[in-house]
N, C-alpha and C positions, 0 to 999 in steps of 0.2 A: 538458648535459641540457636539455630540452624540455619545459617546467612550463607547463601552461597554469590560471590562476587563474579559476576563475568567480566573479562578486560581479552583486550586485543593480545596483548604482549605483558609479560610479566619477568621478575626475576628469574635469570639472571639479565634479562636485559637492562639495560639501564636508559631509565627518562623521567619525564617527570610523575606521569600517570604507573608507572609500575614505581615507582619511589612511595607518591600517595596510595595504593592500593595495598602495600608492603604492611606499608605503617597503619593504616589505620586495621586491616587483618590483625596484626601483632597485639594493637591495642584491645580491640573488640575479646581477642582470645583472654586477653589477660584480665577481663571482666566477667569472664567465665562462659563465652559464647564460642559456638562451633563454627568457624571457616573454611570455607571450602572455595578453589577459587579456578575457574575452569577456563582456560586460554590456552591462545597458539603455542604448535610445538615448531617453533622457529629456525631448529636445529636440529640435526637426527641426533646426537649427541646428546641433548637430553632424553630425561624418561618421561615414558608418559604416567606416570604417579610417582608421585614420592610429597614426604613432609617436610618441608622446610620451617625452621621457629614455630613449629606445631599449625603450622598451615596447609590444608589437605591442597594437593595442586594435583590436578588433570591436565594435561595437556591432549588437543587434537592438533591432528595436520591440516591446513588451510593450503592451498591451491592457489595462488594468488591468478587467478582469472577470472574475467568478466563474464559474471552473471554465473556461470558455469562453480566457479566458486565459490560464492554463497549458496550455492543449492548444495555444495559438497558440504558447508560448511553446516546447512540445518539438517543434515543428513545424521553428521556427526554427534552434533547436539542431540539430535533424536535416539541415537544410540546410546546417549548417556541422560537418556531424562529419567531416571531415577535419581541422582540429582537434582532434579528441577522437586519432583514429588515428594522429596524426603525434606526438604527444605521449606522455614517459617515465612524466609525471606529470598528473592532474589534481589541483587542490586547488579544493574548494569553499569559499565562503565567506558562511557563513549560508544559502544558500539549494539544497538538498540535493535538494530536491520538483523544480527543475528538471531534476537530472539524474537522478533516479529511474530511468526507464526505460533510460537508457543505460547504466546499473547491472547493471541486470538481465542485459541482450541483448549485453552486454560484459563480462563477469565475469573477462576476465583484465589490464583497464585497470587500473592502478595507482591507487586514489581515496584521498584524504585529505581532511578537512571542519577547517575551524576556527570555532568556535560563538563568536560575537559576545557574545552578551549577549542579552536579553530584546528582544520587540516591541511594548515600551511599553503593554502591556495589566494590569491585575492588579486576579484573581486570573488568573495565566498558564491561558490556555484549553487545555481537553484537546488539543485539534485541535494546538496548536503542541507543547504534550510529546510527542505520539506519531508529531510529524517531526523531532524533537529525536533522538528513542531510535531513529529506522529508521534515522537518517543514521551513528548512534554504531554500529548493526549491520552497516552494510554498507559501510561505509568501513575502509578496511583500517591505517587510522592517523588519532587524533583530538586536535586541540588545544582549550585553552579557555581563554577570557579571563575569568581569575579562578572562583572556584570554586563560584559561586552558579549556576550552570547544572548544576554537578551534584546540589547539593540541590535545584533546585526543578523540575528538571527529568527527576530521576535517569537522567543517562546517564553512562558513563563513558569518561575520557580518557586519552588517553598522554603528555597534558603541557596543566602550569598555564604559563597566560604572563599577560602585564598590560598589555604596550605596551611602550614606546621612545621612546629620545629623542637627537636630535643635537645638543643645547642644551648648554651648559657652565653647569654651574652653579656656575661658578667667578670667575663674573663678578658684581661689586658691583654690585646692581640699586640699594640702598637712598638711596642719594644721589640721586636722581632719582624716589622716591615720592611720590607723591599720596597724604596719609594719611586721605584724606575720597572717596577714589574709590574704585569696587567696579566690579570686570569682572565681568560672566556671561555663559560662552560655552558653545553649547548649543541646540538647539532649543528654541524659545519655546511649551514644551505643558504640561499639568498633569504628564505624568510623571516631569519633571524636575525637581519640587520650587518651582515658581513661585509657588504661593497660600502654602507654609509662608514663601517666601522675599518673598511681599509683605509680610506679616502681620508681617515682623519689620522687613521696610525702616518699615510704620507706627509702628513705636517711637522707629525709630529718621532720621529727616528729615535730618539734620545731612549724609548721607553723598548723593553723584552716582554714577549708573550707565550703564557704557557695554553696553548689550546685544548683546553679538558672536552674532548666530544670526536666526533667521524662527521662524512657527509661529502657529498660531489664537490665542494671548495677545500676539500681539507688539501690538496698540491696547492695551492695558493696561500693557505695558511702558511704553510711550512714557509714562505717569503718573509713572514713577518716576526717568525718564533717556531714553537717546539709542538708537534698536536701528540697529544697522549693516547689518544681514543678516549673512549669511555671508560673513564674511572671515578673511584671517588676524589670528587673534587675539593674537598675537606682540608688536607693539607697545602696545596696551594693558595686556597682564602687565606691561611693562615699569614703565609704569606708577604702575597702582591697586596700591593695599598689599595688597586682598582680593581673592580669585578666588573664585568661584561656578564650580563646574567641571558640566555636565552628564553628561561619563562621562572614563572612568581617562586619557585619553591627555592633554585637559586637566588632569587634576589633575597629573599627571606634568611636564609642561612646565610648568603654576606653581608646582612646587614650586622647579623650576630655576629661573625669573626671581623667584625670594626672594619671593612671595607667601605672601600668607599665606590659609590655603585656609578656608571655609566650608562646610558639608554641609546642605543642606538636604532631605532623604529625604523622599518621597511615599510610600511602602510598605513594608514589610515586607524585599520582594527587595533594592528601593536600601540599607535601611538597612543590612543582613547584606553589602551588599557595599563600599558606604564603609567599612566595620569594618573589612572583612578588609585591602584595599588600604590603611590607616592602618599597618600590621605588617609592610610590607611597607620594606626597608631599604637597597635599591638595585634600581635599573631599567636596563636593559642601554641600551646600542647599538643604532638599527637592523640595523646588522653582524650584533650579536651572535646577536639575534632572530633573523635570518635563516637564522645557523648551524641553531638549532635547529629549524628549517623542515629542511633538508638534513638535521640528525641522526633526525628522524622517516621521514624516508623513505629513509634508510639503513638502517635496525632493521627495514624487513617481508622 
């Protein structure tokens, strides 16, 4: 089968949505299926094709301007819909408004959307719920990563999912812990919980922070500890005794390197979705994940 994924941003960037997209491509190929995954070219310094882990990558240039932008952007698109017509499947990811019109004027492509999470704004603007609910109506199969996009978002899905992990959490981290170190990995912005989580580093001095991420607070970081940028954060879980997680995929891989996890919530949405993912009692495989990519689009 021929699944071509659209995402905003992809490797080499690093987040949580090009982390998931990464992983479940690699697995889907490894089942015998064709990837193809077409996103922004973020950097002139990449190319716009090439394969990575045998994953067909396109990249377009995006414009980042209002209105004017997305018209560049389904311009682009247009220019590579052979893509869209060679392909069993498209699955979108997070970002719906791109393929909009090829929605429409293509009504027998097979579309599936998997909703990320929030765009770091809150109170979540009308403008993003009412691309949240057209993408939930016109996608013919819908997943969601955790369940706070459907209350705050009210659309509905054909499956909860959380993330993955190829970690074994079966290995003794604790003999090797730093009981005065703290990871945080994460975009360095207020909506990740940064001022709650300075305001508690001020109580508390005794502990070092390695900041795994970027962001408009990363000079502020550096008051409290060390910021890496964007790395993998793998060996510092190893580690710090504390993980500071900015969204589910980190918490999920500290939970595996025997960390012991902190929440520190900025709003209302974060706080209702730390809650839910705390109840949560095992996280699959990338594998497994991937299955249920296949079982979604086996069910229309």
């Amino acid at each position: 089968m021929k699944i071509l994924f659209i995402s905003r941003l992809f490797y080499p960037h690093i987040g949580g949505v090009e982390k998931h997209t990464i992983e479940i491509a690699k697995s889907l190929i490894a089942k015998g299926h064709d990837v193809t995954i077409l996103t922004e070219k973020y950097d002139n310094f990449l190319k716009n094709k090439e394969i990575i882990d045998g994953i067909k990558l396109v990249r377009i240039f995006y414009p980042h301007l209002k209105y004017l932008g997305l018209i560049y952007i389904w311009l682009q698109i247009l220019k590579h819909r052979k893509l869209i017509n060679e392909a069993n499947i498209v699955h979108i990811h997070d970002v719906f408004i791109w393929y909009l019109p090829f929605r429409l004027f293509l009504p027998n492509t097979k579309v599936f959307t998997t909703f990320h999470g929030w765009e770091g704004i809150w109170p979540v603007p009308l403008f993003n719920i009412i691309q949240k609910r057209i993408a939930s109506k016109l996608s013919m199969g819908t997943m969601s990563v955790g369940k706070c996009t459907l209350k705050y978002y009210g659309v509905k899905v054909d499956k909860i999912i959380y993330g993955a992990t190829n970690y074994s959490s079966n290995i003794n981290y604790k003999s090797w812990k730093d009981k005065l170190k703290i990871v945080f990995v994460g975009r360095l912005s207020e909506d990740n919980g940064l001022w709650e989580f300075f305001s508690w580093l001020d109580n508390n001095r005794k502990y070092t922070v390695d900041f795994v991420g970027d962001g408009d607070l990363s000079s502020r970081c550096r008051q409290y500890g060390v910021v890496h940028g964007f790395t993998d954060p793998a060996p510092f879980m190893k580690i710090a005794k504390i993980c500071v997680p900015g969204g589910y995929l980190t918490y999920i891989e500290a939970k595996n390197f025997g960390c012991k996890v902190m929440i520190f919530p900025s709003n209302r949405f974060k706080k209702d979705c730390w809650a839910e993912i705390k109840k949560v009692k095992r996280f699959p495989t990338w594998s497994e994940l991937a299955d249920e990519y296949l079982d979604l689009y086996n069910h229309i």
